[in-house]
C-alpha positions as CSV (number, residue, x, y, z in Angstrom):
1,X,-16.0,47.5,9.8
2,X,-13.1,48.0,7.3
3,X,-10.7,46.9,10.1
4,X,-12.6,44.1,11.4
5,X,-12.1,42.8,8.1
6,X,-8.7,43.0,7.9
7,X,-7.7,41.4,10.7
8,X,-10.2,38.4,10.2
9,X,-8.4,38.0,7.0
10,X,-5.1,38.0,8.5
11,X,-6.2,35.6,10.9
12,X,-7.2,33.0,8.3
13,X,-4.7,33.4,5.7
14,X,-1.3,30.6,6.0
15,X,2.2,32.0,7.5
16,X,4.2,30.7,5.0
17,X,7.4,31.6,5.9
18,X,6.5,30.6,9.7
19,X,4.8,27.0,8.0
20,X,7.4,26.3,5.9
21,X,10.1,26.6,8.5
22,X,7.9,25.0,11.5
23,X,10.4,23.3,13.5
24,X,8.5,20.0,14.6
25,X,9.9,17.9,17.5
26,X,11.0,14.4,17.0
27,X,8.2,12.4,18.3
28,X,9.2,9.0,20.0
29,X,6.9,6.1,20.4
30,X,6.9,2.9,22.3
31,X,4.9,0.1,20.5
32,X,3.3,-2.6,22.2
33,X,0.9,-5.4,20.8
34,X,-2.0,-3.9,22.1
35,X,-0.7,-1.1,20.1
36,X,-0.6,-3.5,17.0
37,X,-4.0,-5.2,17.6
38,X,-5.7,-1.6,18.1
39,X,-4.6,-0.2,15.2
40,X,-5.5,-3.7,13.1
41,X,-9.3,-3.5,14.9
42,X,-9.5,0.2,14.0
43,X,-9.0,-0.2,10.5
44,X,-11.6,-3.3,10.0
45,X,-9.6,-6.7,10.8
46,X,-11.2,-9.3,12.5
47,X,-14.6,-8.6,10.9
48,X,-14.3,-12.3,10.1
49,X,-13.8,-13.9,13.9
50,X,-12.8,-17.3,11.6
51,X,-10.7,-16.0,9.2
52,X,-7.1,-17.1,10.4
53,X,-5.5,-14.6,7.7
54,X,-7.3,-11.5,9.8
55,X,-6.7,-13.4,12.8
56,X,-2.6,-12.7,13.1
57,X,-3.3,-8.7,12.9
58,X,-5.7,-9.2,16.2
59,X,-4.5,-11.8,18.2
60,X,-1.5,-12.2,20.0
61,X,0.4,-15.5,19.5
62,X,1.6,-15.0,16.3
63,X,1.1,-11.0,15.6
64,X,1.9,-9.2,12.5
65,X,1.8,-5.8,11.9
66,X,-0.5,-4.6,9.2
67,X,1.7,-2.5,6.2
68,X,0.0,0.3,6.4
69,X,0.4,1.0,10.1
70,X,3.4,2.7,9.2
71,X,1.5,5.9,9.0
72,X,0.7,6.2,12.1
73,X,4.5,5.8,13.2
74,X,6.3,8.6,14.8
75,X,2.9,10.6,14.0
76,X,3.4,14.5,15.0
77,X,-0.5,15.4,15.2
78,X,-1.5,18.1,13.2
79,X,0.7,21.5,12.3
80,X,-1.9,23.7,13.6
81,X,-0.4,22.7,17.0
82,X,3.3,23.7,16.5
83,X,2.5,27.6,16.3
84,X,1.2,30.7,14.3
85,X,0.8,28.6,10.9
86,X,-2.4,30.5,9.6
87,X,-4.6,27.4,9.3
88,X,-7.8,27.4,10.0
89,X,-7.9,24.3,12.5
90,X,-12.0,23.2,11.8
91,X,-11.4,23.5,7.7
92,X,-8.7,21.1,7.5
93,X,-8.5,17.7,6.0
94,X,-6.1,14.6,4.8
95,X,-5.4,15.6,1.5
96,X,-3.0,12.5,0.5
97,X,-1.1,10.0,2.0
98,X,2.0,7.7,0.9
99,X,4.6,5.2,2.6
100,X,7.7,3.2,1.9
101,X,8.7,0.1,3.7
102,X,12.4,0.1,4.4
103,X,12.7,-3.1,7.2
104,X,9.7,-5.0,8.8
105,X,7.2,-3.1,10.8
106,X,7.8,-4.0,14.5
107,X,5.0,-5.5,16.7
108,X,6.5,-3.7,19.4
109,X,9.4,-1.7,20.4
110,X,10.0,2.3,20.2
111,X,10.5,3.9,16.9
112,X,11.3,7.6,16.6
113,X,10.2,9.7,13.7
114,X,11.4,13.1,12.3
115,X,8.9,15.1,10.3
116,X,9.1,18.1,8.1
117,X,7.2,20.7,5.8
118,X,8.4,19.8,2.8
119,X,6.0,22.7,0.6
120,X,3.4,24.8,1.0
121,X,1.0,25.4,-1.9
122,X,-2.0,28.0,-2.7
123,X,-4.5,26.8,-4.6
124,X,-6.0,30.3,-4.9
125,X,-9.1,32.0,-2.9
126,X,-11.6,29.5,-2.3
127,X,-9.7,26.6,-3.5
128,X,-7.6,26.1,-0.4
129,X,-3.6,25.4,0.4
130,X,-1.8,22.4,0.4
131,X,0.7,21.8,3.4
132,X,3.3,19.0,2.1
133,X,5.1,16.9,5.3
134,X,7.4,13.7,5.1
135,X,8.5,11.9,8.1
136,X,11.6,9.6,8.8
137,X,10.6,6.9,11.2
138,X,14.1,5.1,12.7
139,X,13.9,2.6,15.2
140,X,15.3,4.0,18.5
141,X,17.7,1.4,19.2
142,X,19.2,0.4,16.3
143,X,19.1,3.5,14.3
144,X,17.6,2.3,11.1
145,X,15.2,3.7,8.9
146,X,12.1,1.6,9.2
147,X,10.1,3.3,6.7
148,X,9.1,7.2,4.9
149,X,6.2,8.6,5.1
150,X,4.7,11.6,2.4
151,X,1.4,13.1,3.5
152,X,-0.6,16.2,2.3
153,X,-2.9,18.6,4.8
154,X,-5.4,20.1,2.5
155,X,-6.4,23.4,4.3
156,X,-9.9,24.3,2.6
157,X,-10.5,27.8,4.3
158,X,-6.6,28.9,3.2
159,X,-6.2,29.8,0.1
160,X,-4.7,33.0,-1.3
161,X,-2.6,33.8,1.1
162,X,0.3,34.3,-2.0
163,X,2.1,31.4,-1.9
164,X,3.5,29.2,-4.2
165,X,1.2,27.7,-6.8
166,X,3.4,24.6,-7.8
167,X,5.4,22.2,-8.3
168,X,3.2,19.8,-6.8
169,X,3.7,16.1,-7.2
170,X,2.4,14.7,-10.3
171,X,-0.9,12.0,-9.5
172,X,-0.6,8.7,-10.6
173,X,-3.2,7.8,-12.9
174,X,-5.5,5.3,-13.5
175,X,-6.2,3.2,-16.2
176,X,-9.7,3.7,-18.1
177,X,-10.3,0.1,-18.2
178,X,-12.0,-2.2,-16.1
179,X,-10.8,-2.8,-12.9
180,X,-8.5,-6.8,-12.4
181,X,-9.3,-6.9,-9.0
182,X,-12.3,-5.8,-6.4
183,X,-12.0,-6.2,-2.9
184,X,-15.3,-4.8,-0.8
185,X,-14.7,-4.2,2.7
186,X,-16.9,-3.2,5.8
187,X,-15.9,-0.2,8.0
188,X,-17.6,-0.3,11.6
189,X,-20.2,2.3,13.0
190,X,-17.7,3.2,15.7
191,X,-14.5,2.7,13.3
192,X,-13.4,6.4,13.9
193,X,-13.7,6.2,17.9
194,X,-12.3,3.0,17.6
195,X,-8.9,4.1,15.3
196,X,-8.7,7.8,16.8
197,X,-7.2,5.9,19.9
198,X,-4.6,5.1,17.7
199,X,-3.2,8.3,17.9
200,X,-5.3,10.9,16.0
201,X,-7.9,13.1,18.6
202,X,-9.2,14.9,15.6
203,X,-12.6,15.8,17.1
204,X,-14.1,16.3,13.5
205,X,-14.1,12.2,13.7
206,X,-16.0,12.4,17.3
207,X,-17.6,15.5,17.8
208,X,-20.9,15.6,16.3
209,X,-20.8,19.2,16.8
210,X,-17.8,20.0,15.2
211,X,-18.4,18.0,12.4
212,X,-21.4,20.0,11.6
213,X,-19.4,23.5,12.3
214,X,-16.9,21.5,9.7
215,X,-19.7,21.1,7.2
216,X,-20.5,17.9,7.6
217,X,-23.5,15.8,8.0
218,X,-21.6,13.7,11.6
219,X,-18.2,12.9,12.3
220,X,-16.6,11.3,9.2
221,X,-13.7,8.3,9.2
222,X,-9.9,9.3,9.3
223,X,-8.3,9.7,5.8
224,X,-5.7,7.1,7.1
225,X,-8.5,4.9,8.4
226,X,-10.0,5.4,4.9
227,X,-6.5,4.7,3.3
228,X,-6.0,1.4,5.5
229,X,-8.8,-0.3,4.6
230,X,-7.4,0.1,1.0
231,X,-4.6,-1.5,2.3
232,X,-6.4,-3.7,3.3
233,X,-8.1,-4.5,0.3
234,X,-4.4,-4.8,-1.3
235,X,-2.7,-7.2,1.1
236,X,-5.8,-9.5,0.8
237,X,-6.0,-9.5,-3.1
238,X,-2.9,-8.8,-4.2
239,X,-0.4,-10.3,-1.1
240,X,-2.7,-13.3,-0.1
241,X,-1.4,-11.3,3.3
242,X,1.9,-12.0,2.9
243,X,2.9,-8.5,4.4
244,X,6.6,-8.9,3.2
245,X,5.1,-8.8,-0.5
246,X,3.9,-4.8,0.3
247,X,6.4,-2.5,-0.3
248,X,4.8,0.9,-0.8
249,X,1.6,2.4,-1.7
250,X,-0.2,5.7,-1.7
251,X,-3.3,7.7,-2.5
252,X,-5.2,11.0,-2.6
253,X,-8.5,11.6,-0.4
254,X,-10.9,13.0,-2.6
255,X,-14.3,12.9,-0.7
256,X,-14.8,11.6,3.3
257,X,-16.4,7.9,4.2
258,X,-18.6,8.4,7.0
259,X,-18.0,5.3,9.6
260,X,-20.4,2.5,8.7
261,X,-20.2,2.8,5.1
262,X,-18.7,-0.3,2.7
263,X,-15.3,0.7,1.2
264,X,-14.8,-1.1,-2.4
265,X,-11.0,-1.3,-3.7
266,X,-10.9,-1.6,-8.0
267,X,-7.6,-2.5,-8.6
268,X,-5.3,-2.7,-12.1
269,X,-2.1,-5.1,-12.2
270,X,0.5,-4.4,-14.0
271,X,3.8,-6.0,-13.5
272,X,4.8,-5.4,-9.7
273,X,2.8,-2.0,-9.8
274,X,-0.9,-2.3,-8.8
275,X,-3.0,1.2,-9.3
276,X,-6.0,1.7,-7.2
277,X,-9.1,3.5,-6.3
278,X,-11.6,3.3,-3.6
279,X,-15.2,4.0,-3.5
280,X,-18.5,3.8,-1.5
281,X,-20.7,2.4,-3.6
282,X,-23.7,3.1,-1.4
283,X,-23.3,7.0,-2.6
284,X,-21.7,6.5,-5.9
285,X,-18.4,8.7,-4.6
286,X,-14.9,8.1,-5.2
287,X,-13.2,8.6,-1.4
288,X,-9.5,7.8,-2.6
289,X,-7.8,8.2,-5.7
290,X,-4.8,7.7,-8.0
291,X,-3.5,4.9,-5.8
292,X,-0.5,3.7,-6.8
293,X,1.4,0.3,-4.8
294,X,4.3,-1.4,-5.3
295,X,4.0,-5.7,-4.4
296,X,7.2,-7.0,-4.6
């Protein structure tokens, strides 16, 4: 019994040194507009058939490219996949989730991003591990930067392993008065079988099954599902969806949105800087946090 134990506890706990070092491919992609118009339906646009400024995310002749579809760019699937990491693979969610806007998002074309663990942080037993990435994305022909991408696995079943506690990156905060700006959005039943064909098989957002073996109640929305339809919110209210105004922006996932749910975006201006939070106001539960966006 002793050494059942032991080895179920090995099995669980992180490899740091084997996480920390993981050597992930660089992962090309070739864009297409139904690439772009996917993505856009998967995150909500188009819930208005009439609105021409949802319109140009959805419809071909003269296609944008929403902001925040830069984190799906050059997207490496999760780190489980790239060898003996430790993580338990049915305990892990999007922790966080930022990007930067270098040059304009391309409505089609191939891009090529280059990711890396950039930390690996115990929280302690019971409290879980924090795996820290950033990916380059270039565009393959021309060799630019197009835009960087930070993002944060929060491994729930992994802590205390004996990692690092610290330093983690400090959370923007938000201001304790009323909110400037409130932008209420709509997510779709389907949403998550509609945005995991944007690149994310996750089956915790499909399998009704593994959700429950996950802990939860059915399949819930992708963090960056969750984190676009902020964006959303943001390029609406704050860009008038001019999406050469929207520079950066970023967020922490602090509770899931199950697909159906409304999303509400409280937002606080202050000069080009706009902080942010999102909640479903259905269940009274903050789903993303500490949201910080730069508007140019």
């Amino acid at each position: 019994f002793r050494v059942r134990i032991v080895r179920e506890a090995h099995r669980m706990a992180i490899n740091y040194e084997n996480l920390i070092n993981l050597k992930i491919p660089a992962i090309e992609q070739k864009l297409t507009p139904r690439d772009t118009i996917l993505y856009a339906l998967g995150v909500g646009l188009g819930f208005d058939p009439c609105d021409a400024n949802q319109l140009k995310f959805v419809y071909e002749p003269k296609l944008e490219t929403l902001p925040s579809m830069a984190i799906i760019l050059g997207y490496p699937g999760p780190l489980h996949a790239y060898g003996d990491t430790g993580i338990t693979r049915t305990h892990t969610v999007h922790g966080a989730q930022g990007f930067v806007i270098h040059k304009p998002l391309p409505v089609e074309g191939t891009v090529v991003g280059q990711t890396k663990v950039v930390g690996v942080l115990d929280k302690g037993k019971d409290k879980g591990a924090l795996a820290l990435t950033e990916n380059t994305v270039r565009d393959k022909q021309s060799g630019d930067t197009i835009c960087t991408l930070t993002s944060t696995t929060f491994c729930r079943a992994d802590g205390g392993f004996g990692g690092p506690t610290g330093p983690g990156k400090p959370q923007h905060a938000i201001p304790d008065t009323p909110p400037d700006l409130v932008c209420d959005l709509p997510t779709l039943p389907q949403a998550a079988l509609i945005y995991r064909l944007s690149g994310d098989y996750n089956p915790l957002h499909a399998d009704p099954a593994f959700a429950a073996k996950a802990g939860f109640k059915m399949p819930i929305l992708h963090g960056r599902a969750t984190f676009s339809v902020a964006g959303h919110a943001l390029l609406k209210t704050c860009c008038g969806y001019d999406t050469a105004r929207f520079k950066s922006m970023e967020g922490r996932f602090s509770s899931p949105v199950y697909p159906g749910e409304t999303i509400r975006t409280e937002m606080w201006k202050s000069g080009n800087i706009v902080s942010f939070r999102s909640t479903v106001p259905a269940r009274g539960v903050t789903v993303l946090n500490n949201g910080r966006a730069e508007i140019i």
